[in-house]
KEKE-3310 file (N, C-alpha, C; in steps of 0.2 Angstrom, whole numbers, plus 5000, padded with zeros to 4 digits):
npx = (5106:5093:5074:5062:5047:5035:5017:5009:4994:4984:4977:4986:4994:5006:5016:5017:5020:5032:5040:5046:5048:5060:5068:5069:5079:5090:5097:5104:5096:5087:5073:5059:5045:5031:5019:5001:5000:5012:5012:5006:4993:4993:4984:4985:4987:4999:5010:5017:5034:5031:5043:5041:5028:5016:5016:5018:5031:5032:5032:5045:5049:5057:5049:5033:5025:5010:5006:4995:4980:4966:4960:4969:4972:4958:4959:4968:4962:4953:4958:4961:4972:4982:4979:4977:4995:4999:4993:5000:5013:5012:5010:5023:5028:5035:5038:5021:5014:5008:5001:4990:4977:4975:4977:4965:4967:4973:4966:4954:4964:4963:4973:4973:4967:4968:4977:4987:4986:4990:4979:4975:4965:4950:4949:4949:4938:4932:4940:4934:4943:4954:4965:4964:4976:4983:4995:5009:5019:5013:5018:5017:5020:5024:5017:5018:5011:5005:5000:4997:5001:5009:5016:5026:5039:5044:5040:5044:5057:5057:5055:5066:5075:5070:5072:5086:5092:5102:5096:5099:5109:5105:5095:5103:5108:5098:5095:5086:5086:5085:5075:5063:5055:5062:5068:5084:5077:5066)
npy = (4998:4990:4996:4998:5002:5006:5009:5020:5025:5031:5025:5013:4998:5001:4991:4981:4990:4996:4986:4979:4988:4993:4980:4978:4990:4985:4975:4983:4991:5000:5007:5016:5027:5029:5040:5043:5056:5071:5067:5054:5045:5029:5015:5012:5025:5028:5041:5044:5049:5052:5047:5054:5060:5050:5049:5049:5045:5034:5024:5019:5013:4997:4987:4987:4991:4986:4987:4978:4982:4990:5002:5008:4999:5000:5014:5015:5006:5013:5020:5030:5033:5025:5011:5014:5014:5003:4994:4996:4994:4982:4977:4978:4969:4972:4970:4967:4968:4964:4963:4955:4967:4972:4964:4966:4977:4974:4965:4976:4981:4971:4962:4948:4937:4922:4919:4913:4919:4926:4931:4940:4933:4928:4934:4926:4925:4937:4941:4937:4935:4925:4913:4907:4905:4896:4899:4908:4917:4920:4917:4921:4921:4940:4946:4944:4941:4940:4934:4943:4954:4944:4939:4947:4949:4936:4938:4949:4947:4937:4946:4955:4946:4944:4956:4954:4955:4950:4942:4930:4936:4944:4939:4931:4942:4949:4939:4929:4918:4912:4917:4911:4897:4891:4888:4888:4893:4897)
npz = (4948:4955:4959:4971:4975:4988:4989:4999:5008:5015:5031:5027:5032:5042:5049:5040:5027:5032:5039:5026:5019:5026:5027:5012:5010:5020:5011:5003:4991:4984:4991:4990:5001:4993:4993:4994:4998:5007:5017:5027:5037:5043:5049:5060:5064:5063:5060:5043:5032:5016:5004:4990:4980:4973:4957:4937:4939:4948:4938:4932:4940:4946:4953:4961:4977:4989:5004:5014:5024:5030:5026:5018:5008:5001:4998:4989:4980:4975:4966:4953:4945:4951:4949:4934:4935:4939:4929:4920:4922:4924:4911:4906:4913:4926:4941:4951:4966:4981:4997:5013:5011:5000:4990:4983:4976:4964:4960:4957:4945:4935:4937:4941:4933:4929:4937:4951:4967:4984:5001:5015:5028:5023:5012:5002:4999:4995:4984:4968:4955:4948:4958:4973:4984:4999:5005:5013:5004:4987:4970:4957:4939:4936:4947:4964:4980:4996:5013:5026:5041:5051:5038:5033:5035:5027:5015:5013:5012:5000:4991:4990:4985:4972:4966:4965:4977:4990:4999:5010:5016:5022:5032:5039:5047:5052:5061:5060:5058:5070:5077:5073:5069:5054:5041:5029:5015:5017)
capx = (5103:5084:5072:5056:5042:5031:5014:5006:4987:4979:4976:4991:4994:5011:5019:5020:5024:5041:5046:5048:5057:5067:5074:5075:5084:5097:5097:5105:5092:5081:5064:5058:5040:5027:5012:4995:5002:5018:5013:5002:4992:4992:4979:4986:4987:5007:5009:5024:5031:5033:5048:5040:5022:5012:5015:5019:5038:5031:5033:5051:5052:5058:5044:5027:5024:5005:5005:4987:4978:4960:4958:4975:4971:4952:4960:4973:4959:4948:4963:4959:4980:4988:4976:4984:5001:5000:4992:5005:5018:5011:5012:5029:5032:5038:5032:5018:5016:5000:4999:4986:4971:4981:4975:4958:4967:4975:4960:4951:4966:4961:4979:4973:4964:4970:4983:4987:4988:4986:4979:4971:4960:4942:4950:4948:4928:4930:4941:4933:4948:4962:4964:4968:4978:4984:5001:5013:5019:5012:5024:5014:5023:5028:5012:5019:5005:5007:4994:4996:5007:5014:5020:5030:5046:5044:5036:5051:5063:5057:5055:5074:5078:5067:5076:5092:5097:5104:5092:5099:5113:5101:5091:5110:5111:5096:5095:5078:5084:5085:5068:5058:5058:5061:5074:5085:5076:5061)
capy = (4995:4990:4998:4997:5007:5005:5015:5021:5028:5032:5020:5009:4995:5001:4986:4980:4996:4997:4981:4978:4995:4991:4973:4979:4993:4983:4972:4989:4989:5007:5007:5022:5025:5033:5041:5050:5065:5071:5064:5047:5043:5022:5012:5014:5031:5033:5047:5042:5055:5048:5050:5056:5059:5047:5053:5044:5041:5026:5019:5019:5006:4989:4984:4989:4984:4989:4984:4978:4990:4988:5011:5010:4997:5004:5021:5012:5003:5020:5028:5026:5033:5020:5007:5013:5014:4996:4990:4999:4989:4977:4975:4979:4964:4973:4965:4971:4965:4965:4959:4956:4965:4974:4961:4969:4983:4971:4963:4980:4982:4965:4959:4942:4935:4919:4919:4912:4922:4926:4937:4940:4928:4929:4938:4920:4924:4945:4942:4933:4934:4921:4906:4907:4899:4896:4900:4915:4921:4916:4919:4918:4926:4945:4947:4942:4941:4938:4934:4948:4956:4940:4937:4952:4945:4932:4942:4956:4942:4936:4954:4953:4940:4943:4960:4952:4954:4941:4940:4925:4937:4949:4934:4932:4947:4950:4935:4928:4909:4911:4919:4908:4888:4891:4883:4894:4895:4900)
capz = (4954:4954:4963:4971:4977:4993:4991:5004:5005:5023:5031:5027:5039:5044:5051:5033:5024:5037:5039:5018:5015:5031:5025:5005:5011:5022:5005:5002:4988:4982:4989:4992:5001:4986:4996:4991:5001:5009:5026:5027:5042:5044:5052:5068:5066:5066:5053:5038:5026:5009:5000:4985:4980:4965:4950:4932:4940:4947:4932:4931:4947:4944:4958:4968:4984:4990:5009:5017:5030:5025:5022:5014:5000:4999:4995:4982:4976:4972:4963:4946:4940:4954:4944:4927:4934:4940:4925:4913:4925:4924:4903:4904:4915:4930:4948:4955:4973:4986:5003:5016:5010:4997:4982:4981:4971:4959:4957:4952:4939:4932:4936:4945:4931:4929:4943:4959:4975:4992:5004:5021:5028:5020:5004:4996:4997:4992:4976:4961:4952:4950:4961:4980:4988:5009:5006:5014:4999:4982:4967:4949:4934:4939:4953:4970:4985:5006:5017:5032:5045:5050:5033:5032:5033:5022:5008:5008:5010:4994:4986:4988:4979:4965:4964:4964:4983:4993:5006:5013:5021:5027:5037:5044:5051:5059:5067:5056:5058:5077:5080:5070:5066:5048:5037:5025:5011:5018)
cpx = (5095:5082:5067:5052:5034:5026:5009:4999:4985:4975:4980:4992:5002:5019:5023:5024:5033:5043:5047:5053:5064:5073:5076:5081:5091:5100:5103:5103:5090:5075:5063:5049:5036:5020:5007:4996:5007:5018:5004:5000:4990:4987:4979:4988:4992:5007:5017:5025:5034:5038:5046:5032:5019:5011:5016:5028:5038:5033:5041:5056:5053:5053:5040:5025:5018:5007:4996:4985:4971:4956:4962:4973:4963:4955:4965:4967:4953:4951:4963:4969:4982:4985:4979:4991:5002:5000:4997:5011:5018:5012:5018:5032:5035:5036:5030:5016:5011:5002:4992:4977:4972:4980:4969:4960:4970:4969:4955:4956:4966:4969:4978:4968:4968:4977:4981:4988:4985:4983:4977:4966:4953:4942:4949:4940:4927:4931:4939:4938:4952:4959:4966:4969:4981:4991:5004:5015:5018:5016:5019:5016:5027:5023:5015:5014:5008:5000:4993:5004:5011:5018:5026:5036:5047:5043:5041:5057:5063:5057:5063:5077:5076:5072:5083:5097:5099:5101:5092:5105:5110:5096:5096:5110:5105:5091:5087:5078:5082:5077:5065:5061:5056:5068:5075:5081:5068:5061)
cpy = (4995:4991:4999:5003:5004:5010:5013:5027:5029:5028:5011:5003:4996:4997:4982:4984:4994:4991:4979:4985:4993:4985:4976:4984:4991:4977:4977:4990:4998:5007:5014:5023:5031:5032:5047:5056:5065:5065:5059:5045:5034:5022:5012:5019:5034:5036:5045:5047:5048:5054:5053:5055:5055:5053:5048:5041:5034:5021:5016:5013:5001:4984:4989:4986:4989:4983:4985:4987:4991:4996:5012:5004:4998:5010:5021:5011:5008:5023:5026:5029:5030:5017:5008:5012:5006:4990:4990:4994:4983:4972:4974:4971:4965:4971:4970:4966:4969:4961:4961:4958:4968:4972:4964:4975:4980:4968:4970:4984:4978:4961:4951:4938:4929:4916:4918:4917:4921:4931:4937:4934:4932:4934:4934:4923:4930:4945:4936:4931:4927:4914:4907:4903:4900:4899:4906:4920:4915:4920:4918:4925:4935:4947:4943:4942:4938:4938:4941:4949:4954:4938:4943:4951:4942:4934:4946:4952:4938:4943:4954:4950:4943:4950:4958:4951:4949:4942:4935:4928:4942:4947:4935:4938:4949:4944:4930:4920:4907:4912:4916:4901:4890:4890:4890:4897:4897:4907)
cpz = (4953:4958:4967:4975:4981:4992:4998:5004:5013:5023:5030:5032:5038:5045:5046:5029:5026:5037:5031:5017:5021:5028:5019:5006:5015:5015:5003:4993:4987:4983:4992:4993:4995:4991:4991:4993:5005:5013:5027:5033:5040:5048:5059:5071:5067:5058:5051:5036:5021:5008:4996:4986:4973:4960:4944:4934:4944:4943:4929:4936:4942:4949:4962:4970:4985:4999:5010:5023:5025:5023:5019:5007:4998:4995:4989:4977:4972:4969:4957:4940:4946:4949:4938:4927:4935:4933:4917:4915:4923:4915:4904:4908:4923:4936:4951:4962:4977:4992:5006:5011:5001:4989:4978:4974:4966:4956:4953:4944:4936:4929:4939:4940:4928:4932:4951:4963:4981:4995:5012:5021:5028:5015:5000:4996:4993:4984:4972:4957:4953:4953:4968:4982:4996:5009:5009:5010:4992:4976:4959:4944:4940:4946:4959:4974:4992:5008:5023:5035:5047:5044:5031:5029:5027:5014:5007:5007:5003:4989:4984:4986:4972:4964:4966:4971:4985:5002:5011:5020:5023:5031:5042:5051:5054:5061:5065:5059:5066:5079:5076:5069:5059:5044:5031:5020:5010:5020)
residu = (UNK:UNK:UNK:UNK:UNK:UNK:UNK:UNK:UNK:UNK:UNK:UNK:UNK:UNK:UNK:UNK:UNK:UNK:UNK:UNK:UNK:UNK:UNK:UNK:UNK:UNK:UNK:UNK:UNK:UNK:UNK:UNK:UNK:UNK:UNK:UNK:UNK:UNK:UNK:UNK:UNK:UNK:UNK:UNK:UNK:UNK:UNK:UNK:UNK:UNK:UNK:UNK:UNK:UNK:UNK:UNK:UNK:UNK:UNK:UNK:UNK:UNK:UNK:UNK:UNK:UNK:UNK:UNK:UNK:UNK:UNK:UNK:UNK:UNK:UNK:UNK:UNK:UNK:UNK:UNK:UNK:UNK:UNK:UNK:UNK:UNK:UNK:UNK:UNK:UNK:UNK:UNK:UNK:UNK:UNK:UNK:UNK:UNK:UNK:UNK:UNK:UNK:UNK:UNK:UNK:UNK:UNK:UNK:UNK:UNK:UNK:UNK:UNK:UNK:UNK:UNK:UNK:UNK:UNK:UNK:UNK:UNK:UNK:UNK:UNK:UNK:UNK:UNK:UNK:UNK:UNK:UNK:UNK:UNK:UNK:UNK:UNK:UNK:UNK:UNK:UNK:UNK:UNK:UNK:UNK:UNK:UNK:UNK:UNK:UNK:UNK:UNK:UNK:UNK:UNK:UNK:UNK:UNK:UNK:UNK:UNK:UNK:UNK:UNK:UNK:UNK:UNK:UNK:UNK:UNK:UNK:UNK:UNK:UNK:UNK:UNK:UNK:UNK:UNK:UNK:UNK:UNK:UNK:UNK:UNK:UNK)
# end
Protein backbone atom coordinates (compact mmCIF):
# COMPACT_ATOMS: atom_id res chain seq x y z
CA UNK A 1 0.00 0.00 0.00
CA UNK A 2 1.36 3.45 -0.61
CA UNK A 3 1.74 6.00 1.58
CA UNK A 4 1.78 9.53 2.37
CA UNK A 5 2.98 11.90 4.97
CA UNK A 6 1.42 15.28 6.14
CA UNK A 7 4.01 17.43 7.76
CA UNK A 8 3.10 19.74 10.19
CA UNK A 9 5.26 22.74 11.72
CA UNK A 10 3.42 25.35 14.17
CA UNK A 11 1.69 27.21 12.79
CA UNK A 12 0.08 24.88 10.16
CA UNK A 13 -3.23 25.95 8.68
CA UNK A 14 -5.14 23.03 10.04
CA UNK A 15 -8.07 23.11 7.83
CA UNK A 16 -5.88 21.68 5.15
CA UNK A 17 -3.49 19.52 7.16
CA UNK A 18 -7.24 17.51 8.41
CA UNK A 19 -9.25 17.63 5.57
CA UNK A 20 -6.14 15.74 3.26
CA UNK A 21 -5.45 13.00 6.00
CA UNK A 22 -9.24 12.78 6.38
CA UNK A 23 -10.19 12.03 2.71
CA UNK A 24 -6.73 9.78 2.04
CA UNK A 25 -7.43 8.02 4.86
CA UNK A 26 -11.27 7.23 3.90
CA UNK A 27 -9.38 6.33 0.35
CA UNK A 28 -8.43 3.78 3.23
CA UNK A 29 -4.80 4.88 2.05
CA UNK A 30 -1.63 5.39 4.87
CA UNK A 31 -1.17 9.01 5.71
CA UNK A 32 0.22 9.59 8.68
CA UNK A 33 0.64 13.21 10.30
CA UNK A 34 4.87 13.88 10.53
CA UNK A 35 5.26 16.96 12.92
CA UNK A 36 8.44 19.04 14.35
CA UNK A 37 7.31 17.88 17.88
CA UNK A 38 4.73 15.38 19.38
CA UNK A 39 2.03 18.13 19.78
CA UNK A 40 1.71 20.91 17.01
CA UNK A 41 -0.05 24.08 17.70
CA UNK A 42 -1.76 25.38 14.10
CA UNK A 43 -2.56 28.73 13.09
CA UNK A 44 -5.65 28.90 14.74
CA UNK A 45 -4.09 27.57 17.67
CA UNK A 46 -5.97 24.02 17.68
CA UNK A 47 -3.18 21.82 19.03
CA UNK A 48 -2.51 18.20 16.71
CA UNK A 49 -0.36 15.34 18.01
CA UNK A 50 1.66 13.90 15.21
CA UNK A 51 1.87 10.43 14.48
CA UNK A 52 5.37 10.44 14.38
CA UNK A 53 8.13 12.90 14.69
CA UNK A 54 10.76 14.12 11.31
CA UNK A 55 13.16 12.05 11.01
CA UNK A 56 14.97 10.22 7.91
CA UNK A 57 11.81 7.74 7.82
CA UNK A 58 10.21 10.26 5.75
CA UNK A 59 11.95 9.01 3.19
CA UNK A 60 10.23 5.87 2.90
CA UNK A 61 6.66 7.70 1.94
CA UNK A 62 5.47 7.33 -1.39
CA UNK A 63 4.21 11.14 -0.85
CA UNK A 64 4.55 14.67 1.07
CA UNK A 65 2.03 16.74 1.60
CA UNK A 66 3.20 20.42 3.32
CA UNK A 67 -0.15 22.12 4.05
CA UNK A 68 -0.21 26.31 3.90
CA UNK A 69 -0.59 28.31 7.20
CA UNK A 70 1.85 31.09 6.64
CA UNK A 71 4.14 30.15 10.51
CA UNK A 72 3.78 26.49 9.35
CA UNK A 73 5.40 26.76 5.89
CA UNK A 74 8.00 29.60 7.22
CA UNK A 75 9.11 27.00 9.87
CA UNK A 76 9.12 24.04 6.94
CA UNK A 77 10.90 26.59 5.03
CA UNK A 78 13.72 27.27 7.87
CA UNK A 79 14.35 23.47 8.41
CA UNK A 80 17.34 22.92 6.50
CA UNK A 81 16.72 18.42 6.98
CA UNK A 82 12.74 18.84 5.84
CA UNK A 83 14.53 20.65 2.79
CA UNK A 84 16.96 17.64 2.26
CA UNK A 85 14.33 15.07 2.81
CA UNK A 86 12.15 16.77 0.15
CA UNK A 87 14.97 17.17 -2.12
CA UNK A 88 16.12 13.45 -1.78
CA UNK A 89 12.27 12.76 -2.56
CA UNK A 90 12.33 14.41 -4.82
CA UNK A 91 15.38 12.72 -6.93
CA UNK A 92 13.84 9.70 -6.47
CA UNK A 93 10.76 10.72 -8.13
CA UNK A 94 8.44 10.54 -5.26
CA UNK A 95 5.61 13.41 -5.01
CA UNK A 96 6.25 16.18 -3.25
CA UNK A 97 3.02 18.33 -2.71
CA UNK A 98 2.48 22.08 -1.40
CA UNK A 99 -0.48 24.07 -0.91
CA UNK A 100 -1.50 27.56 -0.27
CA UNK A 101 1.57 29.03 1.05
CA UNK A 102 3.35 25.90 1.45
CA UNK A 103 5.27 26.33 -2.18
CA UNK A 104 7.64 28.91 -0.62
CA UNK A 105 9.51 25.71 0.95
CA UNK A 106 9.65 23.97 -2.45
CA UNK A 107 10.93 26.85 -3.88
CA UNK A 108 13.80 27.23 -1.01
CA UNK A 109 14.58 23.41 -2.05
CA UNK A 110 14.85 24.58 -5.71
CA UNK A 111 12.16 21.94 -6.71
CA UNK A 112 10.08 24.66 -8.82
CA UNK A 113 12.73 25.48 -11.16
CA UNK A 114 11.27 25.03 -14.30
CA UNK A 115 7.79 23.83 -13.24
CA UNK A 116 4.26 24.94 -13.14
CA UNK A 117 2.47 25.51 -9.85
CA UNK A 118 0.12 27.07 -7.75
CA UNK A 119 -0.22 28.71 -4.59
CA UNK A 120 -2.09 31.35 -2.35
CA UNK A 121 -2.94 34.36 -3.89
CA UNK A 122 0.17 36.94 -4.26
CA UNK A 123 2.54 33.79 -4.06
CA UNK A 124 2.71 34.37 -7.85
CA UNK A 125 4.71 37.76 -7.00
CA UNK A 126 6.88 35.81 -3.70
CA UNK A 127 8.19 32.83 -5.65
CA UNK A 128 10.62 33.37 -8.43
CA UNK A 129 10.76 30.05 -9.21
CA UNK A 130 8.80 28.10 -12.02
CA UNK A 131 5.78 29.39 -13.84
CA UNK A 132 2.45 30.26 -11.85
CA UNK A 133 -0.51 29.51 -12.79
CA UNK A 134 -4.54 30.41 -11.43
CA UNK A 135 -5.39 26.99 -11.37
CA UNK A 136 -6.73 24.69 -8.08
CA UNK A 137 -4.49 22.07 -8.33
CA UNK A 138 -1.48 22.12 -10.75
CA UNK A 139 -0.04 18.69 -11.51
CA UNK A 140 3.71 18.97 -13.16
CA UNK A 141 5.83 15.75 -13.30
CA UNK A 142 5.90 14.37 -9.35
CA UNK A 143 5.33 18.17 -7.67
CA UNK A 144 1.60 18.63 -7.17
CA UNK A 145 0.43 22.37 -5.74
CA UNK A 146 -3.13 23.98 -4.53
CA UNK A 147 -4.01 27.26 -4.10
CA UNK A 148 -5.55 27.48 -0.26
CA UNK A 149 -8.26 26.25 2.13
CA UNK A 150 -10.74 26.13 -0.37
CA UNK A 151 -8.88 24.00 -2.48
CA UNK A 152 -8.54 21.36 0.08
CA UNK A 153 -10.98 18.95 -1.41
CA UNK A 154 -9.81 19.06 -4.67
CA UNK A 155 -6.14 18.77 -3.97
CA UNK A 156 -6.55 15.49 -1.63
CA UNK A 157 -9.03 14.23 -4.04
CA UNK A 158 -6.29 14.25 -6.57
CA UNK A 159 -3.47 13.13 -4.05
CA UNK A 160 -5.71 9.85 -4.15
CA UNK A 161 -5.61 9.25 -7.45
CA UNK A 162 -2.19 9.80 -7.92
CA UNK A 163 -1.63 7.30 -5.04
CA UNK A 164 -3.78 4.90 -6.78
CA UNK A 165 -7.10 5.45 -4.68
CA UNK A 166 -10.41 5.74 -6.22
CA UNK A 167 -11.25 8.99 -5.23
CA UNK A 168 -14.21 9.00 -7.42
CA UNK A 169 -15.84 6.73 -4.61
CA UNK A 170 -15.00 8.64 -1.79
CA UNK A 171 -16.57 12.03 -3.60
CA UNK A 172 -19.68 9.41 -3.48
CA UNK A 173 -19.75 8.93 -0.19
CA UNK A 174 -19.46 12.12 1.35
CA UNK A 175 -21.80 13.70 -0.77
CA UNK A 176 -18.88 16.20 -2.73
CA UNK A 177 -21.06 16.20 -6.17
CA UNK A 178 -24.00 17.42 -4.03
CA UNK A 179 -22.34 20.28 -2.13
CA UNK A 180 -20.53 21.87 -4.97
CA UNK A 181 -21.35 22.52 -8.80
CA UNK A 182 -18.49 20.31 -9.94
CA UNK A 183 -18.62 17.65 -12.36
CA UNK A 184 -16.97 14.15 -11.76
CA UNK A 185 -13.86 14.43 -12.67
CA UNK A 186 -13.02 17.47 -10.94
Amino acid sequence: MKKAAIIIASGFEEGEALTIADIIKRAHLQCDLVGFEQEVKGGHEIIVRSDHILNETLLDYDMVILPGGYGGAEAMKNNPTLISYLQQMNEKGKYVCAMCAAPIVLEKANLLVDKKFTAYQGYDQKIKQGTYLNDKVVIDGNIVTSRGPATAYAFAYKLVELLGGDALAVKKRMVYFNAFDVKEDE
